[in-house]
C-alpha positions in Angstrom: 218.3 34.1 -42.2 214.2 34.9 -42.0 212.8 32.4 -44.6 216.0 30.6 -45.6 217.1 29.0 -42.2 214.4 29.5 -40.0 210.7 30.7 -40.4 210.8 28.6 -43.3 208.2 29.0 -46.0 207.1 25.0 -46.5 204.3 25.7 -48.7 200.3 25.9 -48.2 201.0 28.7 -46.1 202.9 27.0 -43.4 206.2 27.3 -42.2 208.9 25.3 -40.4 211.1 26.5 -37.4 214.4 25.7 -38.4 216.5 24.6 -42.2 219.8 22.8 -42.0 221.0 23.0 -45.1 224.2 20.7 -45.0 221.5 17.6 -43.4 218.7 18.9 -45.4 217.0 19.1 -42.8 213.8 20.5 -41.2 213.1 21.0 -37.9 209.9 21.9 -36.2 209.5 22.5 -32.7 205.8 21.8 -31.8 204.6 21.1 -28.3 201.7 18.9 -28.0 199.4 20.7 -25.3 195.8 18.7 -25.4 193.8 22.0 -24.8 195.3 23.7 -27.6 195.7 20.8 -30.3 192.3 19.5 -29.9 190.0 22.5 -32.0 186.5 21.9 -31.0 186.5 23.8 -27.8 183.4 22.0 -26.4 185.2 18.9 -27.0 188.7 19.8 -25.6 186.5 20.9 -22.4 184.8 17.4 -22.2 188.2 15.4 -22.9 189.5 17.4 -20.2 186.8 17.0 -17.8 186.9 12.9 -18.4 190.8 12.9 -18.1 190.2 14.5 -14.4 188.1 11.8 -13.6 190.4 9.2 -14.0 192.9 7.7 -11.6 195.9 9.0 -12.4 197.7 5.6 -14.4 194.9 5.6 -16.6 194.7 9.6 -17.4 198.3 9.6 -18.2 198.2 6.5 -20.2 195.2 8.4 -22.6 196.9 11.5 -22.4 200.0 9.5 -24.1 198.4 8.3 -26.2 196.5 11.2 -27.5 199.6 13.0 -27.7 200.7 10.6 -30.0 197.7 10.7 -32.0 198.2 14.3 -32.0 201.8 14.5 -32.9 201.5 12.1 -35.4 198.2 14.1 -37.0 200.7 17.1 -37.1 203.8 15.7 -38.3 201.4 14.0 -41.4 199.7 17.9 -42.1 203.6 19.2 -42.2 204.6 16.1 -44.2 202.1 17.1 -46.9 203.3 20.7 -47.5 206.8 19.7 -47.7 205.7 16.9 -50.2 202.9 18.6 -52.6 203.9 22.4 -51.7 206.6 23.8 -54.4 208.5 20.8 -54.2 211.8 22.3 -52.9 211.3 20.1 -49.4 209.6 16.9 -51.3 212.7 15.1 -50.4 214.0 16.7 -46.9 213.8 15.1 -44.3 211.6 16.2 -41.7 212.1 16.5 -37.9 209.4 17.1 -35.5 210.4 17.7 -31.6 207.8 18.3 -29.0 209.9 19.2 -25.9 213.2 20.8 -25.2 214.7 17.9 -24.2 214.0 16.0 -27.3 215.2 19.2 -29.5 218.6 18.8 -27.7 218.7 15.1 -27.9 217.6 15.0 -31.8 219.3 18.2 -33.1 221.9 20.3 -30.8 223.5 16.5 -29.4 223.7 15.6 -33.1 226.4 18.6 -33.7 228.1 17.5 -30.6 227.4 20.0 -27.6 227.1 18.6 -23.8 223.7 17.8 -23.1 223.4 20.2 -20.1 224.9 23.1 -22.1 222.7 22.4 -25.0 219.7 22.0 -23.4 220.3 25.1 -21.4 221.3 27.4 -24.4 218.0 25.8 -25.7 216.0 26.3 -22.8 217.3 30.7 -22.5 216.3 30.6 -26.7 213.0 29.3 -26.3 212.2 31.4 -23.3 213.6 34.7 -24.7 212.4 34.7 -28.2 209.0 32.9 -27.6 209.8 30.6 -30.4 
């Protein structure tokens, strides 16, 4: 149900993509895409143009670990609704997934589905409804 089990209302006007209610759990479903998670445009051009003109181990290994500094920023930002919003979520736990695969391994694997089926089923979700 809109705003109960998914399209959750966290507080400070922001929202998470899915409530469990018997693991009291949040899920969010956030992939971390460098042009679109850094905000200064001028800077996200620049990062982008370095990164090309890199050898290729050392532009994925700063592309990981900006990712990770990125995911961790964003997990921290939905961290502090759910703790100083309304206070329903202060004590949920929150899960943040970045990729399809991880959303089956964290959250559909946990209720028991095959990985293949579950990451499929995922996979037809995300690409009908645009989640």
């Amino acid at each position: 149900m809109e705003g109960e089990t998914f399209q959750v209302p966290i507080g400070y006007n922001k929202r998470c993509d899915f409530y469990i209610p018997g693991r009291d759990q949040l899920i969010e479903f956030h992939p971390i895409i460098l042009k679109y998670e850094i905000q200064h445009r001028g800077a996200a051009r620049e990062i982008e143009r370095a990164l090309w003109r890199m050898d290729r181990e050392t532009r994925a290994g700063l592309e990981d670990a900006l990712v990770a500094e990125l995911r961790l920023q964003y997990f921290k930002k939905r961290r502090f609704a759910l703790d100083y919003g309304d206070g329903r979520f202060a004590h949920t736990e929150l899960v943040l997934v970045c990729s399809s695969e991880e959303f089956v391994e964290r959250v559909l694997r946990f209720n028991g589905q095959k990985r293949n089926e579950a990451l499929a089923e995922w996979k037809r979700i995300v690409n009908s409804k645009k989640i």
